[in-house]
Each structure stands twice: as structure tokens, then as C-alpha cells.
N, C-alpha and C positions, 0 to 999 in steps of 0.2 A: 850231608851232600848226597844229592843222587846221582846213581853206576849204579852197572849191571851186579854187581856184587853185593849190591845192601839186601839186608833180608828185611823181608818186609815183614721262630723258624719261617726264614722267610721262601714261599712256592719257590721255584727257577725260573725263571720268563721265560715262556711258551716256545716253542721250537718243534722241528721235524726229526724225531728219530726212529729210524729205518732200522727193525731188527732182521732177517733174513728168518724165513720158515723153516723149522729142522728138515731140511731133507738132504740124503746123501749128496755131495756135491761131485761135480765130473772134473777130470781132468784140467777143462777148458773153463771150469768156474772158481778152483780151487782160490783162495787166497795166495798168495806170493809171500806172506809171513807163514804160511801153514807148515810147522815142521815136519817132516817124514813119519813121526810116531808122536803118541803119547809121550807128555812124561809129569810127573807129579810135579804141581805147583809148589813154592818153597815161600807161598809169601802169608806171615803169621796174621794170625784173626786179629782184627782190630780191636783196640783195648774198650770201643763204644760203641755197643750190637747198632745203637741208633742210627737209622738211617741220617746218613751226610746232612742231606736238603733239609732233615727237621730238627737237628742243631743248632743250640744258638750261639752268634756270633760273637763268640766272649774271649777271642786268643788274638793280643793284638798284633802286627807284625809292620817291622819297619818297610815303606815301599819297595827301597832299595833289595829290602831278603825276598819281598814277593816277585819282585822282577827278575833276582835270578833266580828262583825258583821257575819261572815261566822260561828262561831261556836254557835251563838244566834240563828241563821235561821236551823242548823243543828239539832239543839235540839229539833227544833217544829215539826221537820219530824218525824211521827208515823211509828213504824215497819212496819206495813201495806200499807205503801205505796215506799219502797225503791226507784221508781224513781222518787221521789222528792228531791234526793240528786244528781241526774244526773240533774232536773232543777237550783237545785241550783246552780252549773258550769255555765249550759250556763248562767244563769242568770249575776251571775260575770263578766261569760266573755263580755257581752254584757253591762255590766253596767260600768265596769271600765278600766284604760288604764295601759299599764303594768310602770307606771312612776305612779302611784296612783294617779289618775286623775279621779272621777264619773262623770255620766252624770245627775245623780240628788244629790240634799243632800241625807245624810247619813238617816236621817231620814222618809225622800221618798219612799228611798227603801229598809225601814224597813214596812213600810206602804204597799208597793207594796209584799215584800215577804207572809205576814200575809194575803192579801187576797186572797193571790194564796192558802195558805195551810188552811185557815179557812174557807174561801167564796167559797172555789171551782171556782175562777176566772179562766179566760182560761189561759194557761202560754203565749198562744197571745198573747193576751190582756195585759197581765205585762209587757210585753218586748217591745210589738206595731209590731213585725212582723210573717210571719212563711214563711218557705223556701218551695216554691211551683215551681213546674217546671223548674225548674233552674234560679227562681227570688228569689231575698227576698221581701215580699210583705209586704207592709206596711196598718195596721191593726189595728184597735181600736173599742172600744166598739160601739154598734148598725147596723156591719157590719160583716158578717158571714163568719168564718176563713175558707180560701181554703182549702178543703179533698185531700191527696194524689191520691183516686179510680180519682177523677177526670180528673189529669192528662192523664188517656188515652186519651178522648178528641182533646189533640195536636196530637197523633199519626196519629190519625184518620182525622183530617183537612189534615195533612202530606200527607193522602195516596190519596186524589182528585186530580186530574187530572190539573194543571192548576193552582192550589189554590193560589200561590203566587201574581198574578195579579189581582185577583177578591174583589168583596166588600163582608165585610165580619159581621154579626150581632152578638153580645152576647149581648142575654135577661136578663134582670137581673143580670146583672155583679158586685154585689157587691163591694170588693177591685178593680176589676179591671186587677185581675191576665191572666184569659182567654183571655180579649182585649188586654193585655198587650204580654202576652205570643205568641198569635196569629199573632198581628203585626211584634214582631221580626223575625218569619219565614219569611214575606209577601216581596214581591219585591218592587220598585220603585211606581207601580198605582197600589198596592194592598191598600187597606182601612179596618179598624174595627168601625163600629157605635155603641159604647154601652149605651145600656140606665137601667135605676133604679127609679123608683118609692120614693126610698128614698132620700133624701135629706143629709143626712150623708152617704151614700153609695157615692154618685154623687161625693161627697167632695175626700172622701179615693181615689177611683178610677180613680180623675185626681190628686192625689198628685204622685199615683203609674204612671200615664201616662208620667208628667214630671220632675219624678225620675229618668226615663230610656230613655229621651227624646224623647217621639215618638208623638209629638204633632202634626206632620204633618202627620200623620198616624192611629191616633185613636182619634174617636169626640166622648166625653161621654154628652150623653143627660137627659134630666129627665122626667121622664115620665115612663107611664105602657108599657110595654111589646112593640107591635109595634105601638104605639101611635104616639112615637117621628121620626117614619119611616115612613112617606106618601110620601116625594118625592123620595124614594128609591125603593120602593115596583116592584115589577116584575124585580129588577135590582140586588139580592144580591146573588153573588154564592155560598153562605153560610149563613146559619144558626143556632149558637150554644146556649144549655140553661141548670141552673144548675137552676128551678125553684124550689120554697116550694112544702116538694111531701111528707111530714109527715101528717096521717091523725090525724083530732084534735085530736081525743079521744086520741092517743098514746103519744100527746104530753109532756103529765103529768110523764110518764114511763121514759122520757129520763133522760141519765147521769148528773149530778147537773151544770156538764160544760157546759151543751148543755143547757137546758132546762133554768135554772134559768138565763142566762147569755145571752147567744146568742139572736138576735131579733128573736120575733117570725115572724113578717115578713117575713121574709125570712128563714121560716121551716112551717110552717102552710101552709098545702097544703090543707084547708077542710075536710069534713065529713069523704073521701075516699082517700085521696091525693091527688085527678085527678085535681081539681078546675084550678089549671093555666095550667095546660100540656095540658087540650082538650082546654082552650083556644089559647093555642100556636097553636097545630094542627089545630085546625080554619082558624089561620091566616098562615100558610104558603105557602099553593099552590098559595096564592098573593106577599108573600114575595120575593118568590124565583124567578131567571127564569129561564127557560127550562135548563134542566140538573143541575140546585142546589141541593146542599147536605144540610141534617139537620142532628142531631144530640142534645139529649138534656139527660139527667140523671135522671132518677127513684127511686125508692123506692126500687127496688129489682123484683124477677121473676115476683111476680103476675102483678102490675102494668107493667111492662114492656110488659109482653103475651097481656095482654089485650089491651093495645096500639098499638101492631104492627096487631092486629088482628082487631082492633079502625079503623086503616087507611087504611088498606089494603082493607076493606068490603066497608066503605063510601067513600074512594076516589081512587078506583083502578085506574079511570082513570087519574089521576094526580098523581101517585108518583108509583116508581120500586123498585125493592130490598129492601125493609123494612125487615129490621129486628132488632132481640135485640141483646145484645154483653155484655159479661161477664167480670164484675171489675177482681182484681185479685185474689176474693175469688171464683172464679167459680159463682157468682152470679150476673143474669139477669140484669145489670145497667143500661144500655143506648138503648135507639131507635135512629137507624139510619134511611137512606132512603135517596134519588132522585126523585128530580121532574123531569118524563118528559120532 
């Protein structure tokens, strides 16, 4: 039975989910579930690493137990939070088959409901995926959930000159979604090299590689930023990066989804945010060659001004048309530019 007290493969049909961008939140934006402090989630790891959505449906359950399973899960949704009763659907939909078929016991995804609505778990993270760029990307804890603003990104690869045949780098590719995404544009000798520092990142992002079979097309490596790229270097007609660009101190300010949950690895951008983007910028007038395109996502206006004002002063002679470019809130997200 689900209370506050328990301790805790077919796609999903296509849907809109809205994850919120890490950034400290104000008073006037705070959630109304947001409790006053931190505090350690109590709900135990699932006995099956496998993401939810790529389970197969082999636990049968009387409709009678799945109904009140959906009206035990509806009861714990606070007024305060009404779209938790739109997760609860997709959750369903994604959990079970219309022949009453789940993909975990019945008690699993009593465990997985509770820690979405108690823990503040990411609804990601419950389900194992989120629908990014016209993928479903496959997603689990220690790997940081693709932002919709990101998606510009592909537009922007789209709009290079050429781009389909060139090699192509995503820094820090977490899931995998951007290499993934990038390669299904790319022609026959286009290539994506992506690498990750993490170790569970590395993992997700070739599960999502040979999800969508693009093995012969995308090589995820491990390592920092362009560590795992020395025989590539001066050769890559592209460059893309979503690095950590949250400054520490705002860390603590974030949504209980972001903050408590997400790796900080990958949102701990340092003091100021900059810590990995001026490394990036370091390395790219090697990465790239003559006429590359970068691209990589910011914090918002300030960081963004500062970077394209960053590159344009210390390296005018290696790179053109820098500038920054607006998510779809009207705000400063990404630095573009051209190498020479």
C-alpha cells in the first residue's frame, strides 16, 4: 500500500515535458512543495538499474489492483501541485500495457510514485526518459536531464554550411541526446566524438547511441572535455557544449529537482560559472579547423556578454562572428562563432 511512510520495451507516446533550467529560483517563483531546507531522500535504489520505459511488460496485474494503485498515487498529489496528476498519466502510460501488463511490480511503482511526490525526484528519473529533440532519451540518476532551451542547438548545427559531412565534438554530452541528435542529421562521413568525464554519463550515452543505432557514427569517450580528442584536434568542423555554468554559491537556491537530485558535476560551473567555458574557449581555436563552428550554452545574458566580449578581445585573430543568441525566453543563452 502507498503512505507517506513506505520506504521506497515499448517508446512512451510522445508528449510535452517541461523541465525548468537550473537557475536559483526567487522568492515569487519558488514551488509551494519547496520545503525550507534540504534533507536526504529515504527512498531505496531500485532492484532494476533499467530504465522504466525499456522494460518489458511481463508483471501481470488485476485491473481492479491497477485502479487502486492510480487512486492511492492521486491522493498524495497536494492541491498545490496539480501537475502531478498529469505525471501520474504519463507515468501509467509508460508503466503499463493496455492488456494489464507493468513493467515493474506493482510495488515498485508504488516506491517510484512516492519518491517523485515526496523526494522531489525528477519525473525523469522515475520513468528513465525525457522527450528531447525528437528522441526519447534514455536517463537515469547521476546524468543530467536534457533542457528543452537546448534544443536550439540542432538548429544552429543545421544552419553551417556543409555540416552533414564534417566531424563533429559534443563536450560533455551527458545522456547523449546532442551526439545522438547531431549524428541523425549527419550524412554518410559525417562523425560525432563525444566525451564525459563521468563514468555513468559514458554508460547512458552509449545506451542512447545503440538505442537509435548510430554506432558507426558516434564514438563516446571518457574523459575531460577535449582530453579524449588529440588525434582529432585541427580537424573538427564542429564544436558543441552544454557545460556546468551554475555559479557554486547559487547552487543551494536551486529547485529541490535540480539541486538535491541532479549531479552536481554537471551544474557546478565554480565561483562565477565560467570554470569550464574559459576552459572550453582555451581549447578551441586547436580543436577546430579553419572555418569551424562552436557553439556552447550559458548561464544566461551576463555570462554570455562576457564571453563573446572573452573571445572576441583575446582571440580576434582566430575566430569571426561571435556572438550570443537568445533561448526562447529572450535570454542570452549560447555563444556562437567561427574559426577563421
Amino acid at each position: 500500500m502507498l503512505s507517506l511512510s513506505a520506504r521506497p520495451i515499448l517508446l512512451p507516446k510522445p508528449r510535452l515535458r517541461r523541465l525548468l533550467l537550473p537557475r536559483p529560483l526567487s522568492a515569487a517563483t519558488a514551488s509551494a512543495l519547496t520545503p525550507p531546507t534540504p534533507r536526504t531522500p529515504t527512498t531505496a535504489a531500485p532492484a532494476d538499474p533499467t530504465p522504466l520505459f525499456l522494460r518489458p511488460p511481463t508483471h501481470p496485474v488485476p485491473p481492479a489492483a491497477l485502479e487502486a494503485f492510480r487512486r492511492r498515487a492521486a491522493a498524495l498529489v497536494p492541491p498545490s501541485a496539480p501537475h502531478l496528476h498529469r505525471h501520474l498519466r504519463w507515468f501509467l502510460a509508460d508503466a503499463s500495457t493496455p492488456d494489464h501488463l507493468l513493467r515493474a511490480p506493482l510495488d515498485e511503482l508504488e516506491a517510484l510514485w512516492l519518491a517523485h511526490v515526496r523526494d522531489r525526484r525528477p519525473f525523469q528519473y522515475v520513468v528513465g526518459n525525457e522527450h528531447w529533440g525528437g528522441l526519447v532519451v534514455a536517463v537515469r540518476d547521476g546524468v543530467l536531464i536534457p533542457r528543452p532551451e537546448t534544443e536550439a542547438v540542432l538548429d544552429m548545427v543545421r544552419a553551417v554550411q556543409g555540416f552533414e559531412g564534417g566531424w563533429w565534438a559534443d563536450l560533455g554530452t551527458g545522456s547523449g541526446a546532442i551526439a545522438v541528435a547531431v549524428a541523425r542529421m549527419l550524412g554518410p562521413h559525417g562523425r560525432v566524438f563525444a566525451t564525459d568525464v563521468s563514468e555513468v554519463a559514458v554508460q547512458v550515452a552509449r545506451l542512447n547511441v545503440q538505442r537509435y543505432g548510430l554506432q558507426d557514427k558516434v564514438e563516446i569517450r571518457h574523459g575531460s572535455w577535449f582530453e579524449p580528442l588529440e588525434e582529432v584536434k585541427g580537424k573538427l568542423m564542429g564544436v558543441i557544449s552544454n557545460p556546468p555554468y551554475i555559479p557554486t554559491g547559487d547552487l543551494p537556491g536551486l529547485q529541490p529537482e535540480v539541486g538535491w537530485h541532479e549531479p552536481k558535476l554537471a551544474l557546478d560551473g565554480g565561483k562565477d560559472g565560467l570554470d569550464h567555458l574559459l576552459h572550453i574557449c582555451e581549447g578551441l581555436s586547436s580543436a577546430l579547423k579553419p572555418g569551424g563552428f562552436f557553439v556552447f550554452e550559458t548561464n544566461g545574458n551576463k555570462q554570455s556578454e562576457f564571453l563573446v566580449d572573452f573571445i572576441s578581445t583575446k582571440w580576434s585573430s582566430s575566430f569571426r562572428n561571435v556572438e550570443a543568441v537568445l533561448d526562447f525566453a529572450d535570454i542570452k543563452r549560447f555563444v556562437r562563432g567561427y574559426r577563421r
